[in-house]
C-alpha positions as CSV (number, residue, x, y, z in Angstrom):
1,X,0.0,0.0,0.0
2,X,1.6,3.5,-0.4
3,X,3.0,5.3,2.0
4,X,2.3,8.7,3.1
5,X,5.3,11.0,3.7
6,X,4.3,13.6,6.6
7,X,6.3,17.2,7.3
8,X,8.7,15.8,10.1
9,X,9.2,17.3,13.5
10,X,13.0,17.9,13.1
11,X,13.1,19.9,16.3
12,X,11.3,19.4,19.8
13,X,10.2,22.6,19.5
14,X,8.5,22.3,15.8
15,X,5.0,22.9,14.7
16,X,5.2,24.1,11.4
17,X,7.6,24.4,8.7
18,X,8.6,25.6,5.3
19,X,9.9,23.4,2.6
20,X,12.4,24.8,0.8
21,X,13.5,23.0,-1.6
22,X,12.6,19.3,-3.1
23,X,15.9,17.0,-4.2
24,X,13.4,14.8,-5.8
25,X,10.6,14.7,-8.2
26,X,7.4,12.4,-9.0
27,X,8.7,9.5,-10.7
28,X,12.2,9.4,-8.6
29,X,13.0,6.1,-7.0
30,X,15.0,6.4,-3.3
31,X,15.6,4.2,-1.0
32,X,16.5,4.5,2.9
33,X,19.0,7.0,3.9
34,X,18.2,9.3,0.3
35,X,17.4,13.2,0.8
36,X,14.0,13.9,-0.5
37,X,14.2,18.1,0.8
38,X,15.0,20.5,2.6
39,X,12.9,22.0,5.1
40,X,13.4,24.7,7.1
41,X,12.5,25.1,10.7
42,X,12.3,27.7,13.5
43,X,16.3,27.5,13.8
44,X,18.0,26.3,10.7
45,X,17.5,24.9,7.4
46,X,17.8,20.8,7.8
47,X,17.7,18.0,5.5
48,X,15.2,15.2,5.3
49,X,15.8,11.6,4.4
50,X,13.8,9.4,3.4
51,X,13.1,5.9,5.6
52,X,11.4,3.6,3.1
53,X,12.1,2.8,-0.4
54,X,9.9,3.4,-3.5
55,X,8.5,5.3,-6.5
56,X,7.6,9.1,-5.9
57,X,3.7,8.7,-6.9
58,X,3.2,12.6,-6.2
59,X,4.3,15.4,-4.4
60,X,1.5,17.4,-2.4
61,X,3.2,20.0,-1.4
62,X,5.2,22.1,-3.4
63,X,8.9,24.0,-2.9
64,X,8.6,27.5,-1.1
65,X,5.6,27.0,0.7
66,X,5.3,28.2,4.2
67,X,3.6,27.3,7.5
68,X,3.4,23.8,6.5
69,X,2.2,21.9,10.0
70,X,3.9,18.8,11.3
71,X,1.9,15.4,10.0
72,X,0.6,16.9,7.4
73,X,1.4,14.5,4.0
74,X,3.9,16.1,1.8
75,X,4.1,13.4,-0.9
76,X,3.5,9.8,-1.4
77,X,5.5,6.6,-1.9
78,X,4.6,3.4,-3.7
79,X,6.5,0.3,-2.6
80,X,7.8,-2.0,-4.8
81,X,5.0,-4.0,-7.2
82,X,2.4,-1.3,-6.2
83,X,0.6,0.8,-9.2
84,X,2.6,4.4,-9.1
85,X,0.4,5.7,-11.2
86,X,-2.3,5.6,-8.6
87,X,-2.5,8.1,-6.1
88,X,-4.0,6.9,-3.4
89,X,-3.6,9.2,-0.3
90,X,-5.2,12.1,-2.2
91,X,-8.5,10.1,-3.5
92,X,-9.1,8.9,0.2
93,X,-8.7,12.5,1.6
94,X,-11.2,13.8,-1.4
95,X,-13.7,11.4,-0.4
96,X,-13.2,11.1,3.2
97,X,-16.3,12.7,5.5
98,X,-15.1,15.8,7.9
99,X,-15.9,15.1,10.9
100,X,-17.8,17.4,13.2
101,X,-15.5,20.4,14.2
102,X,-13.8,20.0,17.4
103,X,-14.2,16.3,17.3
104,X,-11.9,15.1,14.4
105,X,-8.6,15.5,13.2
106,X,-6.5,18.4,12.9
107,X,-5.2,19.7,9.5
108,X,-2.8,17.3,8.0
109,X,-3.5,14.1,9.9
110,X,-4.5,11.3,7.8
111,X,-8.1,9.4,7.6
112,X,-8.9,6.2,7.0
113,X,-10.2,6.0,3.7
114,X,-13.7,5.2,3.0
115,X,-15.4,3.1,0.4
116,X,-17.3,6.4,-1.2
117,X,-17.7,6.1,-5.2
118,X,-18.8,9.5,-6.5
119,X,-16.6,10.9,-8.6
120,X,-14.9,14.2,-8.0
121,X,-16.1,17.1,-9.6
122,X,-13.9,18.6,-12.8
123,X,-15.7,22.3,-13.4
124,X,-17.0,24.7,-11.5
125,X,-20.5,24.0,-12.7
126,X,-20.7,21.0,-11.0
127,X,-18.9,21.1,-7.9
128,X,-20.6,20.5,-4.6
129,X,-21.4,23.6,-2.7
130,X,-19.1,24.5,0.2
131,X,-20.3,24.4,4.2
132,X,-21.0,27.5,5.0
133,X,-19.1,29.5,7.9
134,X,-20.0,30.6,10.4
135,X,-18.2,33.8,11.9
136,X,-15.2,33.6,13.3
137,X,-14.6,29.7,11.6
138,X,-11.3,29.0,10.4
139,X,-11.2,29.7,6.1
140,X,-9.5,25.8,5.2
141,X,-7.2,26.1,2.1
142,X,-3.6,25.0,0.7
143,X,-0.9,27.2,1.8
144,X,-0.6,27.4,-2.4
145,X,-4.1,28.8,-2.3
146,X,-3.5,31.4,1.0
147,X,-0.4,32.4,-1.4
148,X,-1.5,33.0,-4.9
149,X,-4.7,34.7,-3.3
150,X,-2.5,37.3,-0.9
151,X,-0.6,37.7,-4.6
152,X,-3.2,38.2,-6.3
153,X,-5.3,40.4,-3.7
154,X,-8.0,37.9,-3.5
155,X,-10.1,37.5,0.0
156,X,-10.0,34.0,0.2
157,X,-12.7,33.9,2.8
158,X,-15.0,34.4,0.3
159,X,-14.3,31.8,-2.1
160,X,-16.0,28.4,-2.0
161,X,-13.8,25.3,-2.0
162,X,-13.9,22.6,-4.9
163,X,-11.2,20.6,-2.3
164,X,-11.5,18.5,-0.4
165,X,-14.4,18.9,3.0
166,X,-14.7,22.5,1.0
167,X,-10.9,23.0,1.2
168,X,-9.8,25.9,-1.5
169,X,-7.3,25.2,-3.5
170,X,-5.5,26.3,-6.1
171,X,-8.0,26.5,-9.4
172,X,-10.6,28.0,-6.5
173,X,-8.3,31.2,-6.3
174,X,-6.7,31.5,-9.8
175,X,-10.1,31.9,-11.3
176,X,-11.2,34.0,-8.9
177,X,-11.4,38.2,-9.2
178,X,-9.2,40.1,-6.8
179,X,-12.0,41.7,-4.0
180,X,-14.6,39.6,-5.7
181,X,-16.9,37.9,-3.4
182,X,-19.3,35.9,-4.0
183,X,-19.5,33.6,-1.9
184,X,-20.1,35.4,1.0
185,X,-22.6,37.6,-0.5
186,X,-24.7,34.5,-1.3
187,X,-24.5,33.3,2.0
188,X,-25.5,36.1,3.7
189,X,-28.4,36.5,1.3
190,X,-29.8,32.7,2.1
191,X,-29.4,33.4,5.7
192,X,-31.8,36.9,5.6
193,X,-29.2,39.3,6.3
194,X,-27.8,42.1,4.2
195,X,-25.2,40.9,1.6
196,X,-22.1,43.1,2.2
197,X,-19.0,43.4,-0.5
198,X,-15.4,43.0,1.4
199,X,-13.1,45.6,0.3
200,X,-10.0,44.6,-1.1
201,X,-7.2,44.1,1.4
202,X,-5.9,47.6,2.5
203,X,-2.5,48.7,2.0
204,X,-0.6,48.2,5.9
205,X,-1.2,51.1,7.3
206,X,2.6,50.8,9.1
207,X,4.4,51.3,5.8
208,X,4.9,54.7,5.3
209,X,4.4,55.3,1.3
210,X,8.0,55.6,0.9
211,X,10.3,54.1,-1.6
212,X,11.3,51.0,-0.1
213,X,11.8,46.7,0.0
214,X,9.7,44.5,1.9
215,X,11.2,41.5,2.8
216,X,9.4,38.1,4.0
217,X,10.4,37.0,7.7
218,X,12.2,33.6,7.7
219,X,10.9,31.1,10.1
220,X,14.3,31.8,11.8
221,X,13.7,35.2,12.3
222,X,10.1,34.6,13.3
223,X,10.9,32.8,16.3
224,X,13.4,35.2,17.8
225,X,10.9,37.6,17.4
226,X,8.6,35.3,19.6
227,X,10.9,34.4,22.1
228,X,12.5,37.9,22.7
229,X,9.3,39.1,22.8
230,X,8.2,36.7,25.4
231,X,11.2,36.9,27.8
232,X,11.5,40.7,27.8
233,X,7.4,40.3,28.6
234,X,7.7,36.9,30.9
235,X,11.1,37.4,32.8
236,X,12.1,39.7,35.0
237,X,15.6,40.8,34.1
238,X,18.4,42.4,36.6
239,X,21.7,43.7,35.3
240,X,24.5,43.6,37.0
241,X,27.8,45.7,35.3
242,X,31.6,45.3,36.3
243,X,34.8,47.0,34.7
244,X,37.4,44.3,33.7
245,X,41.2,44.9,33.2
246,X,42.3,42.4,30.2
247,X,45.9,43.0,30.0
248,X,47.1,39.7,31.7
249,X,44.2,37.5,29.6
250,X,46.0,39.5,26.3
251,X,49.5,38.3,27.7
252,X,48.1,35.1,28.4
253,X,46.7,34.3,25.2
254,X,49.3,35.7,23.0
255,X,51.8,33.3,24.9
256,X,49.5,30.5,24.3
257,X,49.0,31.1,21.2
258,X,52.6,31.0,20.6
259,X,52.8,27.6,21.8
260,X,50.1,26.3,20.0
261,X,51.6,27.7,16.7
262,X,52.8,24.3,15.8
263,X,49.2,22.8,16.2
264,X,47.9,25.1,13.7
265,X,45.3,26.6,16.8
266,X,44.7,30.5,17.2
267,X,42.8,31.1,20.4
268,X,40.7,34.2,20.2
269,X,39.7,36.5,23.3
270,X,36.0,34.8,23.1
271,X,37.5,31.2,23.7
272,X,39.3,32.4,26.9
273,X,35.4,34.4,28.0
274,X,33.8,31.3,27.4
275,X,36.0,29.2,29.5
276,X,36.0,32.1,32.0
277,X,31.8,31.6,32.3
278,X,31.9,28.1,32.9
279,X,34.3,28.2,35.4
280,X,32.4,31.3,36.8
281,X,29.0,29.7,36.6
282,X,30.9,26.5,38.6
283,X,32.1,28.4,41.1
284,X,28.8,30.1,41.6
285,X,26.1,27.1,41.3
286,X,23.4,29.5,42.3
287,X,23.6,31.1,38.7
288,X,23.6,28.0,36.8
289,X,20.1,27.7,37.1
290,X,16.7,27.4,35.0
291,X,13.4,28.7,36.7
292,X,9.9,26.6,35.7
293,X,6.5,27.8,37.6
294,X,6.8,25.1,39.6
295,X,10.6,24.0,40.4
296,X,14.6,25.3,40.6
297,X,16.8,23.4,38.2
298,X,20.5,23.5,38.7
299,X,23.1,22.1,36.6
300,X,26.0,20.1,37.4
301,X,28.0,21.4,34.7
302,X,27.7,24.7,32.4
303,X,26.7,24.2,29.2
304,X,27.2,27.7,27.4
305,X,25.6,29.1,24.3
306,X,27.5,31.3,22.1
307,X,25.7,34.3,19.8
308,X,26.7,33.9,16.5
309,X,25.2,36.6,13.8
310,X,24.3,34.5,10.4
311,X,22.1,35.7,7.4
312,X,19.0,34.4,8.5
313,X,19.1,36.0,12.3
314,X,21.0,35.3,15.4
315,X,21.6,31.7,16.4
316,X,23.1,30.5,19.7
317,X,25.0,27.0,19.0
318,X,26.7,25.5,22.5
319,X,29.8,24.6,23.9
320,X,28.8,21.9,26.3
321,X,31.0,21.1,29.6
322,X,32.5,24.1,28.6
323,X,34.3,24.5,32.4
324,X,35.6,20.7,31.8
325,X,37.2,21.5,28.0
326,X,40.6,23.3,27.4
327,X,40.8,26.5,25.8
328,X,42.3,24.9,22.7
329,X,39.7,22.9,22.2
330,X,36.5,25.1,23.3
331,X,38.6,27.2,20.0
332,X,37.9,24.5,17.6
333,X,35.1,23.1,18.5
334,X,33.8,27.2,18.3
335,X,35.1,27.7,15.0
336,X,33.3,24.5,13.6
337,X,30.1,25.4,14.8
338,X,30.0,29.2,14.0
339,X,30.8,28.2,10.2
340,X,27.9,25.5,10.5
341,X,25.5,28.2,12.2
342,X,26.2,30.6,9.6
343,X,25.6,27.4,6.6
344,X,22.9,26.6,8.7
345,X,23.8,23.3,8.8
346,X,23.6,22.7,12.9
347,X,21.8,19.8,14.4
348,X,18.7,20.4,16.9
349,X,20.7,19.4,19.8
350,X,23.7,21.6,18.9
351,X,22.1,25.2,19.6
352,X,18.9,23.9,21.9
353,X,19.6,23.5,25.6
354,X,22.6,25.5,27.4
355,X,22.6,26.5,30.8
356,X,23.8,29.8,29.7
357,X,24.5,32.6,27.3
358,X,27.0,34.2,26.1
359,X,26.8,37.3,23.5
360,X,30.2,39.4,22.6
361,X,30.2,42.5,20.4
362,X,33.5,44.1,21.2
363,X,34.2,42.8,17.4
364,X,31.6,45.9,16.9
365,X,33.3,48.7,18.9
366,X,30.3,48.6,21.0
367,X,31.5,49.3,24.9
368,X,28.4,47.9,27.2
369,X,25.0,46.6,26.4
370,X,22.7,44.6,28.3
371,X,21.5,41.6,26.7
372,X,18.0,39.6,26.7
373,X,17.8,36.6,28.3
374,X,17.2,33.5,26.6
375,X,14.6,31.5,28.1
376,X,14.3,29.1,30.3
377,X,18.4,29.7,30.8
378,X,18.7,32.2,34.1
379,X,21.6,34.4,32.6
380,X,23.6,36.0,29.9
381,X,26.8,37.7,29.8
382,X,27.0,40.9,27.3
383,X,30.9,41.4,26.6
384,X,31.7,44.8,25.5
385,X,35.0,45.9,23.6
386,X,38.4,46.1,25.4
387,X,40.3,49.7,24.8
388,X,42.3,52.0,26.5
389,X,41.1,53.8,29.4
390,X,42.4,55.5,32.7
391,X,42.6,53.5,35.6
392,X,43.9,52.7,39.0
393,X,46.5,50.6,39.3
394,X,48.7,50.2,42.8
395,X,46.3,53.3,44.0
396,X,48.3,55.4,40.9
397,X,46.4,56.6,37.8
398,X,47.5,54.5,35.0
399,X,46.4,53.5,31.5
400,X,45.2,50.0,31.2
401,X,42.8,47.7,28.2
402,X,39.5,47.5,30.2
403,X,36.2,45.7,29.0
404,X,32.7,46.1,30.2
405,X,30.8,43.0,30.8
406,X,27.0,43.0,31.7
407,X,25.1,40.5,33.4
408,X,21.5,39.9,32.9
409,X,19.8,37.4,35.7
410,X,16.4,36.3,35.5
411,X,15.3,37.7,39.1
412,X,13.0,34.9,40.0
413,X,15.6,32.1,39.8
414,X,19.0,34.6,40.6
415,X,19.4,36.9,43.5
416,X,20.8,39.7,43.0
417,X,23.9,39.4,45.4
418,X,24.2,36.2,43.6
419,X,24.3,37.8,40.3
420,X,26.8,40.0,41.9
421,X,28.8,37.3,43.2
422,X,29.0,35.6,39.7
423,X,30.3,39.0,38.2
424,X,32.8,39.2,40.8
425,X,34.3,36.1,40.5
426,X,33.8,36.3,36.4
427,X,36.0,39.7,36.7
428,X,38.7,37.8,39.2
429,X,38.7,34.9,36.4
430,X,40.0,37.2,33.6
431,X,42.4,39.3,34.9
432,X,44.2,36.2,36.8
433,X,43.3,34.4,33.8
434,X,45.5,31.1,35.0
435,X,43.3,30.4,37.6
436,X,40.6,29.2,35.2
437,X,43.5,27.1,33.3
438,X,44.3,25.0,36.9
């Protein structure tokens, strides 16, 4: 029997998806192991393999289309001896009943086919008429159809579907009339109330009518939207700033860098701040935490995820055990993952979890910022650039490289002397950098 091929989960935290880009086409044979797309998710662009092997019968959903939810069947695969000319899945959804709303399945789970006979309409003319709906109902139709109608200034809620269970699709809204709708006139006329004409969709009102380029959010920068939103909303932040001398970390990392010369390994100012965290965090347990509504969690060992700018949006991949590793290899295991960040080629479980953040932009000039938290981690460090500034050193006014480093502590989890305690012992970390090294 064919098999239905569903939009995969590829993260935990995954509900919808775009697909991107198809490596195969109806007709292609793969076998286990093959990638079929690539689909991109709330974090990253990821590729999907296929698990059985067959014939492509048909594809369902097409390349470029958004918000396509987990489960729902993206294209169909005929084992070996079966008919792939058939196509099976989409003649049991056509004639599959709906079941009541609020009863049956969401959108893009599968029903059991039924043993219905009538044969689908093929014109206008003769297709069924649509269920009406009610206000405030959900309009169903292909994310094809929700496209070429917003293209094509269409009001989709007033179309009636020739899919199927009344589903629009994509004939439904190319031979429609943009602002035309009849549908909903009709309805309102059989149900004794005044037929009104929708206007066509207005022009956003937050774009000023200025020359300019609209570009589409990625899912990518969708969800930072969401989650900064939420935390800035959700968690109550504390900062906490301190003044940091780096000459002895320079020294120190210039003479190891010397001596790693020979294993082709440059360690950047970052690797020795990253190392400096985890110890920190370590040494202050109280600060290696993640609130829940209903429970404390602290970590046994700090887990720290690392800003990294990439095309798509800002993506945080993780140096895990990071107060266990040596600086050497915290530096290559750094480099490998920003370059896979900005390719967005990481794996789920190689920018989701941390028990910390970490976000430099001293690379920027910029000299103190306070960062957002990223939930449900308790705290992130915002590193500001090092330069020359006057200072006191041996009670004399000297000159001396000096960084600003901010913390941000979620306050329910984090006290604030605790915060304060971390930043102290953060600051004792970098300028006697070899005490982090024992």
């Amino acid at each position: 029997m064919p098999i239905e091929i569903k939009m995969p989960a590829l993260s935990p935290t995954m509900e919808e998806g775009t697909l991107a880009k198809w490596l195969v086409k109806e007709g292609d044979t793969v076998k286990a192991g093959d990638l079929m797309a690539e689909i991109e998710t709330d974090k990253a662009t990821m590729e999907f393999e296929a698990v059985d092997e067959g014939t492509i019968v048909s594809i369902a959903v097409p390349e470029g289309t958004d918000g396509v939810k987990v489960g729902t069947v993206i294209a169909t695969l005929a084992g070996e001896g079966e008919d792939a000319s058939a196509k099976p899945a989409k003649a049991a959804e056509a004639q599959s009943p709906s079941p009541p709303r609020g009863e049956g399945r969401g959108e893009g789970q599968s029903q059991a086919p039924t043993s219905a006979t009538a044969p689908l309409p093929t014109s206008p003319s003769a297709r069924p008429p649509s269920p009406q709906r009610g206000e405030g109902d959900r309009v169903k139709a292909s994310p094809l159809a929700r496209r070429i109608a917003a293209e094509k200034g269409v009001d989709i809620a007033a179309l009636s579907g020739s899919g199927p269970n009344g589903r629009i699709v994509k004939a439904d809204v190319e031979g429609a009339k943009p602002g035309a709708a009849p549908a909903a006139g009709a309805a309102a006329a059989s149900a004794g109330a005044p037929a009104t004409t929708p206007a066509a969709p207005a022009k956003p009102a937050a774009i000023p009518d200025i020359p300019h380029e609209a570009t589409k959010l990625s899912n990518v920068r969708k969800t930072i939207a969401r989650r900064l939103t939420e935390s800035k909303q959700q968690v109550p932040h504390i900062y906490l700033t301190v003044d940091i001398r780096l000459d002895a970390l320079l020294k120190l990392r210039g003479d190891l860098n010397k001596g790693l010369e020979g294993r082709g390994v440059k360690l950047s100012v970052n690797d020795l701040i990253i190392k400096a965290l985890a110890v920190s965090l370590i040494q202050v347990p109280k600060c290696n935490v993640m609130f829940t509504p209903d429970q404390l969690v602290s970590f046994h060992r700090a887990d720290i995820s690392v800003a990294v700018s990439t095309p798509s949006g800002l993506i945080t991949p993780i140096i895990a055990d990071a107060n266990a590793k040596g600086v050497a290899a915290i530096s290559a295991e750094m480099k490998d993952l920003a370059t896979r960040a900005r390719d967005n080629k990481l794996k789920p479980e190689e920018y989701q979890g941390g028990t910390a953040s970490l976000s430099n932009m001293g690379m920027f000039g910029i000299k103190q910022f306070e960062a957002v938290i990223n939930p449900p981690q308790g705290m992130i460090m915002a590193i500001g650039a090092g330069e020359k500034r006057p200072y006191v050193i041996d009670d004399a006014l000297g000159v001396a490289t000096i960084m600003s480093a901010t913390g941000s502590f979620d306050h329910r989890a984090i006290d604030g002397a605790d915060g304060a305690e971390l930043m102290q012992v953060f600051k004792a970390l970098i300028e006697s950098p070899l005490a982090m090294l024992a």
